[in-house]
PQR file of N, CA, C, O and H, with PARSE charges and radii, in Angstrom:
ATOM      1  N   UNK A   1      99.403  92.219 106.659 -0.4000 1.5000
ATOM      2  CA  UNK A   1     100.421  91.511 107.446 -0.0000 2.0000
ATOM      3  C   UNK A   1     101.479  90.936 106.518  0.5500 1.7000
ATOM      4  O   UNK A   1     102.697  90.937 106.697 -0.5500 1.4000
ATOM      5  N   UNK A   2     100.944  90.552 105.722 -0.4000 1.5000
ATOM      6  CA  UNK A   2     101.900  89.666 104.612 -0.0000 2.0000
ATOM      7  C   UNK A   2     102.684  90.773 103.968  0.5500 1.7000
ATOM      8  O   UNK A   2     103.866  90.709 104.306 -0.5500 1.4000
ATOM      9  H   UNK A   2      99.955  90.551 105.576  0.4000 1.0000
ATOM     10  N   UNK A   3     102.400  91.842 103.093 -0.4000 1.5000
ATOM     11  CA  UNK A   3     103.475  92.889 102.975 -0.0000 2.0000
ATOM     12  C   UNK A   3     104.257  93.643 104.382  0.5500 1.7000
ATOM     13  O   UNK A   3     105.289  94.236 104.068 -0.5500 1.4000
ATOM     14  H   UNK A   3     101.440  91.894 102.818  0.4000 1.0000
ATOM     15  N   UNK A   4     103.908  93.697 105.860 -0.4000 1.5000
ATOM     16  CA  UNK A   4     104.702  94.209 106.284 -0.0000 2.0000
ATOM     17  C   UNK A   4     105.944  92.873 106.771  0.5500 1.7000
ATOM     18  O   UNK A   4     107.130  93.203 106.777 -0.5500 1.4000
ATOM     19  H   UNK A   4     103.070  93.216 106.115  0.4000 1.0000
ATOM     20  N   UNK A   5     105.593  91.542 107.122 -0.4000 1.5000
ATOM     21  CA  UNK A   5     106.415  90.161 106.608 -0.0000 2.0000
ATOM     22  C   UNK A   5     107.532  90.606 105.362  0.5500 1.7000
ATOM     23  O   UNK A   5     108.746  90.731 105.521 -0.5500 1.4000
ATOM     24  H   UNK A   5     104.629  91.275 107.116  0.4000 1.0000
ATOM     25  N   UNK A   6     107.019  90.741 104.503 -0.4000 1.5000
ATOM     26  CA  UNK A   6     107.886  91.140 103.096 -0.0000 2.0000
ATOM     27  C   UNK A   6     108.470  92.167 102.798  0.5500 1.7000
ATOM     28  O   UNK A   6     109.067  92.353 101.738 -0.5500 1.4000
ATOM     29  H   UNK A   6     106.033  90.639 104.374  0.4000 1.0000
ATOM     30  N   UNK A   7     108.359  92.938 103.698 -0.4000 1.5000
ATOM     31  CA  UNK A   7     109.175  94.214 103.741 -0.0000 2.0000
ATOM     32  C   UNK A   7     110.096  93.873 104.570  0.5500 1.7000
ATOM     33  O   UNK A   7     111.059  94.314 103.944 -0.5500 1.4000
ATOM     34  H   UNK A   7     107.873  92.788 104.559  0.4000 1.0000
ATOM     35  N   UNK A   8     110.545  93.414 105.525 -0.4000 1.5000
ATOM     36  CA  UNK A   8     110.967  92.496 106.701 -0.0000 2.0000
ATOM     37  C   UNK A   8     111.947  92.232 106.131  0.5500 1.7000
ATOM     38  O   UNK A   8     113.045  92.707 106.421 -0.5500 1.4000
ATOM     39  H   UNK A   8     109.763  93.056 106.034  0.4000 1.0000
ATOM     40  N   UNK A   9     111.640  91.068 104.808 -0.4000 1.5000
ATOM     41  CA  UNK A   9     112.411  90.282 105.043 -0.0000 2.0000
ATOM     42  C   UNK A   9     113.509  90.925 103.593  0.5500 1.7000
ATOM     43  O   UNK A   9     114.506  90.299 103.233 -0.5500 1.4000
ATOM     44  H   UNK A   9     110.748  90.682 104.573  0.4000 1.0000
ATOM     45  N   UNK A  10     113.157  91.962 103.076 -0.4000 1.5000
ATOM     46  CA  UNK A  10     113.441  93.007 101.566 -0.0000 2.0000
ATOM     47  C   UNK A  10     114.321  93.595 102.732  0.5500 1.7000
ATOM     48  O   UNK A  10     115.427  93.097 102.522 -0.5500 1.4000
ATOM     49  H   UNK A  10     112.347  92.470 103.368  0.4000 1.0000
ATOM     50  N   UNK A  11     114.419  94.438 103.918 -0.4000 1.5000
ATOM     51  CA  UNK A  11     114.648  95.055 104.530 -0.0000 2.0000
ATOM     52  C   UNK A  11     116.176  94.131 105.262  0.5500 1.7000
ATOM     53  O   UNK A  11     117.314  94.598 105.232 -0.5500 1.4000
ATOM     54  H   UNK A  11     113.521  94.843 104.089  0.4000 1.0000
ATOM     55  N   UNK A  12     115.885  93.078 105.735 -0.4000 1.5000
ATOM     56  CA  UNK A  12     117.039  91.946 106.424 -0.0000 2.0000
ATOM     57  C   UNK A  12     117.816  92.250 105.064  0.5500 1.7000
ATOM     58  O   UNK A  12     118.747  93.052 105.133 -0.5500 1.4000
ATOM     59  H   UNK A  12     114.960  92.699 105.760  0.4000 1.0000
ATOM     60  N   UNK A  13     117.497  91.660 103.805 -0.4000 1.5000
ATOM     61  CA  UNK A  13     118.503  91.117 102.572 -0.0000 2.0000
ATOM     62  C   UNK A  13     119.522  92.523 102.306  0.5500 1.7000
ATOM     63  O   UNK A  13     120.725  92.358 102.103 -0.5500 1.4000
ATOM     64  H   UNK A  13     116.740  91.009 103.749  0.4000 1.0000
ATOM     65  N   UNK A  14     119.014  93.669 102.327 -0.4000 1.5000
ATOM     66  CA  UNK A  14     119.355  94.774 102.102 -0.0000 2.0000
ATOM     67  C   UNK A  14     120.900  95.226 103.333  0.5500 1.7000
ATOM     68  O   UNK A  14     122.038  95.644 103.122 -0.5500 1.4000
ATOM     69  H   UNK A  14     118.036  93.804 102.491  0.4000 1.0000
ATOM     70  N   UNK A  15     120.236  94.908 104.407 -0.4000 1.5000
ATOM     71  CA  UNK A  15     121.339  94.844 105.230 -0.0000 2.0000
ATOM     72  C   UNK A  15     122.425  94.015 105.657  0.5500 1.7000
ATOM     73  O   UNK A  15     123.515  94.343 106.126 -0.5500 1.4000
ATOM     74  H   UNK A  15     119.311  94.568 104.578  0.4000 1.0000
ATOM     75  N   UNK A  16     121.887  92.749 105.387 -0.4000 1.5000
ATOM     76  CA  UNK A  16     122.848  91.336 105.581 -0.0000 2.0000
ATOM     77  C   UNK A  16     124.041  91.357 104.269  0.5500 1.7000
ATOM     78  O   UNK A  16     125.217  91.004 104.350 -0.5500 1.4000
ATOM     79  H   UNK A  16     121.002  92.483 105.006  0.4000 1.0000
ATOM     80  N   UNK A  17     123.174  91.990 102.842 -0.4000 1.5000
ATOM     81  CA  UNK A  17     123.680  92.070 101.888 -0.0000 2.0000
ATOM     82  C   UNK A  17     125.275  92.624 101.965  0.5500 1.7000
ATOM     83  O   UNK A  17     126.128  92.096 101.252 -0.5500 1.4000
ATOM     84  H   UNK A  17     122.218  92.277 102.777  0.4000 1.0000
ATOM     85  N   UNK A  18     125.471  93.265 102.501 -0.4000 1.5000
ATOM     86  CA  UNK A  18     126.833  93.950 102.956 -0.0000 2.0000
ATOM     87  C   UNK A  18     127.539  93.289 103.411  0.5500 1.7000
ATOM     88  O   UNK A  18     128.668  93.303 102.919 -0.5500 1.4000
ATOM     89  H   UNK A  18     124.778  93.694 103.081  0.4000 1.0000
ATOM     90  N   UNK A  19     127.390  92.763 104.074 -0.4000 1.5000
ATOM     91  CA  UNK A  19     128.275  92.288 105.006 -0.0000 2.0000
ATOM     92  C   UNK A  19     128.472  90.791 104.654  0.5500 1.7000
ATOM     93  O   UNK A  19     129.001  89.870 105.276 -0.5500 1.4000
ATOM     94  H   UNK A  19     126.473  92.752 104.473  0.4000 1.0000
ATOM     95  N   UNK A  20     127.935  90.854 103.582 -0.4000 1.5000
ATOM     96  CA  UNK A  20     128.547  89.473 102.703 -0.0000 2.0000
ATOM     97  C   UNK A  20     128.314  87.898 103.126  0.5500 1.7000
ATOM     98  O   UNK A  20     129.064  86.927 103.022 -0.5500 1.4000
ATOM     99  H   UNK A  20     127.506  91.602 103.077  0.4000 1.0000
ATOM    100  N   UNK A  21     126.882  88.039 103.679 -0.4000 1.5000
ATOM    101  CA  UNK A  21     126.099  86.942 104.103 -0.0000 2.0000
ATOM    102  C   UNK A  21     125.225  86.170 103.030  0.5500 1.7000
ATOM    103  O   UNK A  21     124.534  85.210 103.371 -0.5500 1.4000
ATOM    104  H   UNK A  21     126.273  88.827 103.764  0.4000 1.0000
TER
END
């Protein structure tokens, strides 16, 4: 549970990352 949590949240940063959040 805790790595699919942390993939989650690797996964949000990756996309938010763009868009300059």
């Amino acid at each position: 549970m805790s790595e699919f949590v942390f993939n989650s949240f690797v996964t949000l940063l990756v996309v938010v990352d763009p868009l300059g959040l």
